[in-house]
N, C-alpha and C positions, 0 to 999 in steps of 0.2 A: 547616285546614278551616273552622273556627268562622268565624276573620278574612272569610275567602271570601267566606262566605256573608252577612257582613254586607255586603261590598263590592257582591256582587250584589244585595243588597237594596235600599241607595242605587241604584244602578245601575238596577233597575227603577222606584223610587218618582220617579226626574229625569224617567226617560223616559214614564212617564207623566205628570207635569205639562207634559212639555213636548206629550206629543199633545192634553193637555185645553186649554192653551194655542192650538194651534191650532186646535182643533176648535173655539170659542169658550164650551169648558164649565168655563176656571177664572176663580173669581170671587174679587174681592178681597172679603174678609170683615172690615169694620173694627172693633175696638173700642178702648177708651179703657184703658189699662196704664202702667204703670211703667215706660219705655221702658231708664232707666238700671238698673234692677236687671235687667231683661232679658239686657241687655248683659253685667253683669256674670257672672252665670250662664253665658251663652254663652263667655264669655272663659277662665271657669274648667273648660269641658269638654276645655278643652284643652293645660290645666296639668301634668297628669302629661307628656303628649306634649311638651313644651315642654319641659320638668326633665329628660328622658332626654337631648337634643342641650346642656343648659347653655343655653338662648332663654331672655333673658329677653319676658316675656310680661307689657305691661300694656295695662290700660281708662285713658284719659285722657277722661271728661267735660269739657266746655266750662263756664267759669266762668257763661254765661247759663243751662246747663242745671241746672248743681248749687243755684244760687237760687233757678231756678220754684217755682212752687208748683203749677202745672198738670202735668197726666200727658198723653201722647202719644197721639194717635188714627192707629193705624195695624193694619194685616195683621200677625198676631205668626208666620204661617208664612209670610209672604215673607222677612220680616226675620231669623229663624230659617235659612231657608235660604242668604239670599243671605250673611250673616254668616260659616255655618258653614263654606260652599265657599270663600270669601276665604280666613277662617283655616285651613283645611284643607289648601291652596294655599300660605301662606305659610312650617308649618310643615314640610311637605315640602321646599318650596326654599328656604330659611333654612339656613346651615349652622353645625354646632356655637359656641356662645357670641356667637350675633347675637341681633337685637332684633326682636320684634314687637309695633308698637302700635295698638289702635283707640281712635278717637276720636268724641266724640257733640257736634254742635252743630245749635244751633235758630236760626229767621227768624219767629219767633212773627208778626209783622206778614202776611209771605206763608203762613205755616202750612206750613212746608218744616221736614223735620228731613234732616243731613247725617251719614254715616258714612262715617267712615274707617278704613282698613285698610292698613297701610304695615308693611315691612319691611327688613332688611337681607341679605338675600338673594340670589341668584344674578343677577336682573334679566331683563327679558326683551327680547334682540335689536330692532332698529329694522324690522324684516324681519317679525319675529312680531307685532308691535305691531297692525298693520293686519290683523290677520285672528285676532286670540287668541280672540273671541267669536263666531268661526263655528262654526258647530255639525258636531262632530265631527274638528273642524282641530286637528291635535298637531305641535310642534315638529319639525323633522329633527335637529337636535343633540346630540348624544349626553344631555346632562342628563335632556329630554324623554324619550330613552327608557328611558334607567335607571328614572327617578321614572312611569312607564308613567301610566295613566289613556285616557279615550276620548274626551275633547274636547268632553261636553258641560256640564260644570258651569259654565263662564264663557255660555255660549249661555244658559243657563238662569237664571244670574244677572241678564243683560242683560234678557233678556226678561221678569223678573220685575218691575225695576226701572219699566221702560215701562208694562208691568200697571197699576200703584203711581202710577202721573202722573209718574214719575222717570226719572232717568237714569243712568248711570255712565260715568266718563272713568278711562284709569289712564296714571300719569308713571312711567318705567319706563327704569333704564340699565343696560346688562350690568355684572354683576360687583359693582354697588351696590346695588339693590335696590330695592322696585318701591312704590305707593303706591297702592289704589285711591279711589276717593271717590263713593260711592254719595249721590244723594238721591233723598228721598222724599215725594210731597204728604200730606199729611194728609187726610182724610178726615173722615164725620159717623160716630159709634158708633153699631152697629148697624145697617149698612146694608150692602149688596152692591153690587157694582161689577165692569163686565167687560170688556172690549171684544169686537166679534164680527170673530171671526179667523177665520171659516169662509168656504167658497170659497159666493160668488153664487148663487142658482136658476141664472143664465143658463150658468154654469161648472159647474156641476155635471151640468146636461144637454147637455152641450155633451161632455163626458167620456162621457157613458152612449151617445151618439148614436155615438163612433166606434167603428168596427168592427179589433179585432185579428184580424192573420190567422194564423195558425200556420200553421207545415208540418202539424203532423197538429193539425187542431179537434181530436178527440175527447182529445187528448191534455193534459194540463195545464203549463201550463209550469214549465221549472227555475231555479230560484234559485242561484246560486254567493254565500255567504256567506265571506270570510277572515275569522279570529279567532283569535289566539295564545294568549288565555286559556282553561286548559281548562274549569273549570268553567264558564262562557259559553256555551262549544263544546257542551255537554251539556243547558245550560237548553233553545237554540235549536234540539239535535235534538230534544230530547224535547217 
């Protein structure tokens, strides 16, 4: 029950970033941090879970990064999150005594930092490749359903990354394992940043203008919700 209810918590804390995402109300918040102890931290939250399958689990900094002497200006709750769903991802599909590594490299000249997140893992089909970051899209394959989830943490990564001035690509082959490679621009400390992802004045009264008809107006309409999780099932009646 405990597990549940954390799950559902992530579960709501994505799904609201991802409505303030669209509504144009999440803003990137930059400051200036220790990008590599960052890292390190994150890596190690998922150390005990790693020690139970035999994964080994390492951080590989970039020989430009461990030199700097400069510190990283970036969102530490983007980078936080999109980190923690990679590796969250990887050690679910990783199977016992495989490898997971992230790695941190910088383009000081363009102000680009790069993460990666690679694996020895199950892989993901050529079929799922083209659609892994649509939101709410989950594999047909049996592994997909074993390892369950709802399809939107890579949607949410992706769109974090874009946020950020960044991107993400992932190289990925069944049965070998999968690599993702987030970048991300750097920013000024102390500053907000957003894009506006909200629909138009022109679109939005455009929406208010048409008229739904129901069989009975006075009536409100129904919703048909499916969902296999109980606890879910109980948040959305109640």
């Amino acid at each position: 029950m405990k597990q549940d209810s954390y799950d559902l918590l992530g579960l709501i804390n994505q799904l609201m970033d991802l409505s303030k995402i669209e509504s144009g109300a999440y803003k990137i918040r930059y400051c200036t941090k220790d990008l590599v102890q960052e890292l390190q931290m994150l890596v190690s939250n998922f150390a005990a879970y790693s020690m139970q399958k035999q994964i080994k689990l390492q951080f590989q900094p970039g020989a430009e990064v461990q030199c700097a002497t400069r510190k990283f200006t970036y969102d530490e709750n983007v980078v936080r999150t999109i980190v923690s769903n990679l590796l969250s991802n990887a050690c679910k599909f990783t199977p016992e005594y495989g490898f997971i590594q992230v790695t941190l490299s910088s383009q000081p000249d363009v102000r680009e930092l790069t993460i990666t997140v690679s694996d020895t893992g199950i892989g993901i089909s050529q079929q799922d490749l083209t659609r892994i970051f649509d939101r709410f899209y989950q594999s047909d394959d049996s592994s997909g359903r074993y390892f369950g989830g709802y399809g939107i943490g890579l949607s949410l990564v992706k769109e974090l990354a874009i946020l950020h001035g960044g991107h993400i690509k992932v190289e990925s082959e069944a049965e070998v394992g999968s690599r993702f490679t987030i970048t991300l621009k750097e920013g000024e400390s102390g500053t907000d940043y957003g894009y506006d992802m909200s629909m138009p004045p022109a679109a939005i009264q455009q929406v208010l203008e048409e008229k739904v008809v129901l069989e009975n107006e006075t009536a409100l309409p129904t919703i048909l919700i499916a969902e296999d999780h109980l606890e879910l099932r109980r948040f959305i009646r109640d």
